[in-house]
C-alpha positions, 0 to 999 in steps of 0.5 A, spaced: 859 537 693 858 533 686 860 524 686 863 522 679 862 515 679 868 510 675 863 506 673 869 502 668 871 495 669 876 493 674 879 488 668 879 494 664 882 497 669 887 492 670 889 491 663 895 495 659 890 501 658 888 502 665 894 507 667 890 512 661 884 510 663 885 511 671 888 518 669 882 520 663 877 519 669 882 524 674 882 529 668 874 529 668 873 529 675 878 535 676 875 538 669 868 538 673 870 540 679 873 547 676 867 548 671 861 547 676 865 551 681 864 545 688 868 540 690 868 533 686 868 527 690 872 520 684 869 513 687 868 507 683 861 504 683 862 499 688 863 503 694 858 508 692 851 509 695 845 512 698 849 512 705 856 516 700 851 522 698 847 523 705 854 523 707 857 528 703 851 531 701 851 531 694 847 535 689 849 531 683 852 525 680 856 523 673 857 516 671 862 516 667 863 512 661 866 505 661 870 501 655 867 493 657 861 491 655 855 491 659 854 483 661 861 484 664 859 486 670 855 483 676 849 485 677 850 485 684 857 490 684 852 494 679 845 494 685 847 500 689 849 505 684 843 504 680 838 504 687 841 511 687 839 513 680 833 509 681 830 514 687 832 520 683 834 524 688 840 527 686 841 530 679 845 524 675 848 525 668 852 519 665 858 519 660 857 514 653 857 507 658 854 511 664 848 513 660 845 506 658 
């Protein structure tokens, strides 16, 4: 199984463009999914950490882009995940926002 972490803001998400943005991100992990040939698992970054991938034992992890500004985001909400790509256990790739 491969994780697709929606690391978009919740006020991004709560704004006129969430539904879009919502279905942007449905769209890649269906579109992941279909080109890698496994079964893709959509989370936001908030609920994602080690205990999800152990899991679910998750080969691989994609960050998805996101439309907020860096300093947006509290740090906390932000820990686990980069724990995660931090010990380097899994592959991660990260889209645009995902990749910084």
């Amino acid at each position: 199984m491969i994780l697709f972490v929606d690391i978009e803001h919740q006020r991004a998400l709560d704004g006129p463009d969430g539904q879009r943005l919502l279905s942007l991100r449905a769209s890649t992990a269906y579109r992941l999914q279909r080109l890698i040939g496994d079964t893709c698992l959509l989370q936001r970054y908030p609920d994602v950490d080690r205990d999800l991938v152990d899991q679910h034992e998750i080969r691989a992890v994609f960050l998805s882009g996101n439309t907020a500004d860096p300093d947006d985001y509290d740090p906390a909400d932000k820990r686990r995940v980069l724990d995660l790509v931090a010990a380097g256990d899994v592959p991660v790739f990260g889209f645009c926002g995902g990749h910084q």
